[in-house]
C-alpha positions in Angstrom: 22.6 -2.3 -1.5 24.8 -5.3 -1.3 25.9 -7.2 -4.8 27.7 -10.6 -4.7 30.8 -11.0 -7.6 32.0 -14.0 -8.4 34.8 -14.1 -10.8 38.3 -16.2 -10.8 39.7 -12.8 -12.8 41.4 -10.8 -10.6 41.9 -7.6 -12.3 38.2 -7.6 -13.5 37.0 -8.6 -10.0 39.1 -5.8 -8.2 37.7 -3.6 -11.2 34.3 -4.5 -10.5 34.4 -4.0 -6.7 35.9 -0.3 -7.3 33.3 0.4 -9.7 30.8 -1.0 -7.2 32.0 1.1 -4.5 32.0 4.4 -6.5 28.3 3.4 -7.3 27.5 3.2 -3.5 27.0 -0.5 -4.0 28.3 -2.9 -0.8 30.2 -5.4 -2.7 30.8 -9.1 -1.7 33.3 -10.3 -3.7 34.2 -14.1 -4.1 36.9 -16.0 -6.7 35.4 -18.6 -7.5 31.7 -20.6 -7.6 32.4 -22.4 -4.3 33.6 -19.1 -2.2 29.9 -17.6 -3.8 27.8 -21.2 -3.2 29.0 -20.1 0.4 28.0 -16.4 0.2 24.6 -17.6 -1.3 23.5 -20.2 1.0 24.8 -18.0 4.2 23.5 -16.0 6.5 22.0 -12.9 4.6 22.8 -13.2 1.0 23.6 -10.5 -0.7 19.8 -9.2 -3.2 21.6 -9.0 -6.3 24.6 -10.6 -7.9 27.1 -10.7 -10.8 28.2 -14.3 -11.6 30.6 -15.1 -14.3 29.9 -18.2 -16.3 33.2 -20.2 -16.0 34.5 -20.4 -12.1 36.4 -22.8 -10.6 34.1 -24.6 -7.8 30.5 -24.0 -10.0 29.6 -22.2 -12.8 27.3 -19.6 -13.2 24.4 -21.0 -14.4 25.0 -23.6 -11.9 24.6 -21.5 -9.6 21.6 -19.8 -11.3 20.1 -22.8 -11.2 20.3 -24.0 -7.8 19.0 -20.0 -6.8 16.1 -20.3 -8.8 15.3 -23.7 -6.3 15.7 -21.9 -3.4 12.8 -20.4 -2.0 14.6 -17.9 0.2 17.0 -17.0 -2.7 14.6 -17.4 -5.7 14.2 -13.7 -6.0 17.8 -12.6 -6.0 18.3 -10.6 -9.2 21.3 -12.1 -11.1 23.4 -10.8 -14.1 25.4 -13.1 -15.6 28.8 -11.0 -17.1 30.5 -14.0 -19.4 32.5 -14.3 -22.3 29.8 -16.4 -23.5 28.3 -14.5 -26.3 26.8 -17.2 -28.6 23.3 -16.9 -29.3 22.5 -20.6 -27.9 24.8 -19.8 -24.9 22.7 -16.6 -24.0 19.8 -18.6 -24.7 21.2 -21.3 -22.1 21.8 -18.5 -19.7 18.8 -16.9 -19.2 17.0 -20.6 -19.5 19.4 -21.4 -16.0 17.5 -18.7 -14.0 19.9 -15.6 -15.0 17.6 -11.8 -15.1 20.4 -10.5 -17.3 23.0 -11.2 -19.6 25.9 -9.1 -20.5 28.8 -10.3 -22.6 33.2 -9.4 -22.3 33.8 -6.8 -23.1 31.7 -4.9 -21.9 30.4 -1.3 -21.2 30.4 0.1 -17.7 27.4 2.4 -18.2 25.8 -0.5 -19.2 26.2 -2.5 -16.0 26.1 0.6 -14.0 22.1 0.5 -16.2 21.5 -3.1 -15.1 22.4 -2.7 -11.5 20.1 0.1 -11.2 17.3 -1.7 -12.7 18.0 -4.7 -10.5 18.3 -2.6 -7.5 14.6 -1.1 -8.2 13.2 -4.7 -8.9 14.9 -6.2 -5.8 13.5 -2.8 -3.7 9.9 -3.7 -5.2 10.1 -7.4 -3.8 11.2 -6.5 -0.7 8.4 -3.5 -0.4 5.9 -6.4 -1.5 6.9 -8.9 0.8 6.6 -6.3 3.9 2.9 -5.8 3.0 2.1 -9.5 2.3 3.6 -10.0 5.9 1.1 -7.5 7.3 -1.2 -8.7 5.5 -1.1 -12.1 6.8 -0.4 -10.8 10.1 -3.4 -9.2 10.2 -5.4 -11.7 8.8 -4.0 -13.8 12.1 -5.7 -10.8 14.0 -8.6 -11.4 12.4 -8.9 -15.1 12.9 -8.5 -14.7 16.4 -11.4 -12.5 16.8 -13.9 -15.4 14.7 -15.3 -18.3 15.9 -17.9 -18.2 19.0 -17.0 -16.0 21.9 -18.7 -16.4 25.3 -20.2 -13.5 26.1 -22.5 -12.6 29.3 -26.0 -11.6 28.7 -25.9 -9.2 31.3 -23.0 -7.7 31.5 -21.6 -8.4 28.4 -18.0 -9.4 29.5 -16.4 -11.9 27.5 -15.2 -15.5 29.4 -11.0 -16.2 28.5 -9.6 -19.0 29.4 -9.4 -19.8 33.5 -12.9 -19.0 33.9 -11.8 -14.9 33.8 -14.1 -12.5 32.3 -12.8 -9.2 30.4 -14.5 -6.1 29.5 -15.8 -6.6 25.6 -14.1 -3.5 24.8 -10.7 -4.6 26.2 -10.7 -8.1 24.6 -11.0 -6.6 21.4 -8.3 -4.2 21.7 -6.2 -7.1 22.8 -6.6 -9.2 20.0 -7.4 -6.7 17.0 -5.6 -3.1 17.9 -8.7 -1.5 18.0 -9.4 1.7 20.0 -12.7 2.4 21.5 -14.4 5.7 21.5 -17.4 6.0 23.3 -20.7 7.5 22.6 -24.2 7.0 22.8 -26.5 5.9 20.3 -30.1 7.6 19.7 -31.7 4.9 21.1 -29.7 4.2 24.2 -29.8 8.3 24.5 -33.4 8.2 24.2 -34.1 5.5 27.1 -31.6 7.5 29.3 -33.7 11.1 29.0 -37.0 9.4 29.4 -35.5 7.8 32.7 -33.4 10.3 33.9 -35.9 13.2 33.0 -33.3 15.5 30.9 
């Protein structure tokens, strides 16, 4: 899974993208707020991302903020890794949009915890936004089948568009995946042996 970092420390960033790496994370690593801004509103973001508060360019909750008012970013899972470790400063933090909130120094286990649990979170969205998707691409399949359908009496083909009639069976397949298998009903069975004399 790909991670953003965005950190104007160089040791710490190179620390973090080792770290990364050893934790089979893909990291995308940027110095400073405007090198991630760029990352983040790109093609293909990164799902997760570890912003420090103070960059050059924008800050991290800066850029927490203006995540949180994207729709296509909004569920990006963020940990912000700051300095910062005042309780109205933590408080300011999670108020800009941030999902965690881990102060310098800090432990490695610790992060290695909160990447995990970001990872499963961002797997869950992206599992949940697959089935809304079919979802509404089956309710499209659906609509097309409502509404009135001109159907012969006789024959009971159904008229398209340009006057051309379809097998019923057929213009459902088209337009809902459906697979006939045919049978006979009692009644229609019924009618056949009395006609047919079997």
């Amino acid at each position: 899974m790909r991670v953003l970092i965005a950190d104007d420390d160089a040791t710490l960033r190179h620390a973090l993208q080792v770290q990364l790496e050893r934790w089979e994370y893909e990291p995308v690593v940027c110095e400073d707020g405007t090198g991630a801004r760029s990352v983040l509103f790109g093609q293909d973001p990164p799902p997760l991302a570890i912003l420090d508060w103070n960059m050059p360019g924008a800050d991290g909750v800066t850029l927490c903020g203006e995540i949180r008012e994207t729709p296509t970013l909004n569920a990006m899972y963020i940990i912000l890794l700051t300095s910062q470790d005042t309780r109205a400063r933590i408080l300011e933090g999670f108020g800009g949009g941030a999902d965690e909130y881990i102060t310098k120094p800090f432990d490695w286990g610790m992060l290695r915890a909160r990447l995990k649990v970001g990872a499963r979170i961002v797997r869950l969205q992206q599992s949940l936004a697959q089935r809304v998707a079919e979802l509404e691409k089956a309710l499209t399949m659906v609509k097309q089948l409502s509404g009135l359908l001109p159907i012969c009496s006789y024959c009971k083909k159904i008229r398209r568009d340009g006057n051309y009639w379809q097998q019923l069976e057929a213009y459902v397949s088209e337009h809902s995946g459906v697979e006939f298998s045919h049978g006979i009903c009692p009644e229609c069975f019924a009618s056949a042996k009395e006609e047919f004399g079997f």
